[in-house]
N, C-alpha and C positions, 0 to 999 in steps of 0.2 A: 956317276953316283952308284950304279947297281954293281961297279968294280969295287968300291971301298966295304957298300954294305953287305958284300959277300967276304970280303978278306976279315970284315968283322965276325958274320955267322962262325968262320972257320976259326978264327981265331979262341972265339969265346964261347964256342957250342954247347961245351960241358958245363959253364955256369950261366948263361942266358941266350933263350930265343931270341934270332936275330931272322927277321925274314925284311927285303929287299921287294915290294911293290912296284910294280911296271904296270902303272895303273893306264888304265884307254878311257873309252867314254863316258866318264860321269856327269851327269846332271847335277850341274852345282851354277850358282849365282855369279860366278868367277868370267863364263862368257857375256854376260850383259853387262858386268861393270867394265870389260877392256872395250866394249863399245861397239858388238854385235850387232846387225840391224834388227827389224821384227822378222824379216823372212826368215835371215840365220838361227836365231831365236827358235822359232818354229819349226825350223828344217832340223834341230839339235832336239830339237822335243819330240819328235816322230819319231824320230831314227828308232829302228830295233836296236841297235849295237848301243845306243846308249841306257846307263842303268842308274839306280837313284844312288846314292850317297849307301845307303842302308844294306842294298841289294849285290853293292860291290863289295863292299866292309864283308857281307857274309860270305863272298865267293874266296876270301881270303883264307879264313879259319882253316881249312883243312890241311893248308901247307904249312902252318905254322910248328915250327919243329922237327919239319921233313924234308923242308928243302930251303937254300939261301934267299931265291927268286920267282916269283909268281907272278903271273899276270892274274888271278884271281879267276871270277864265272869262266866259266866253256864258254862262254859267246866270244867271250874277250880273248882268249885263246882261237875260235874259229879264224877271229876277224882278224888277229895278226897272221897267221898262215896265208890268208886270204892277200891280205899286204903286201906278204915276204913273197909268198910264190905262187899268186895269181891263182890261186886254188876257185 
């Protein structure tokens, strides 16, 4: 997906923002309906790295028109480095 919706940004730059979301951990109702226990539940509501719906949406805005791909807040950026190379 983040191959197409970058050949979109580049394609169509001059007439419309196209940014490409490589979203990580949002807190959304989406882990309780696939059938998450209460502990998972819990352990997904703790967590630092996860953020609400509201707080990821705003980590967005700044790339919008700057670049094709975002992973949105610096947390969510830490936390893939973190992934990628054991930081």
């Amino acid at each position: 997906m983040s191959t197409f919706g970058e050949s979109l940004y580049y394609e169509n730059k001059e007439k419309v923002d196209v940014l490409v979301w490589n979203c990580l951990g949002v807190k959304t109702k989406i882990f309780k309906e696939a059938g998450a226990s209460e502990g998972e539940l819990k352990s997904l509501e703790t967590s630092c790295w996860m953020l609400t719906p509201e707080k990821a949406v705003e980590g967005i805005w700044p790339d919008l028109g700057r670049s094709p791909v975002t992973l949105g807040k610096f947390k969510h950026q830490l936390r893939l480095g973190i992934v990628l190379f054991g930081w």
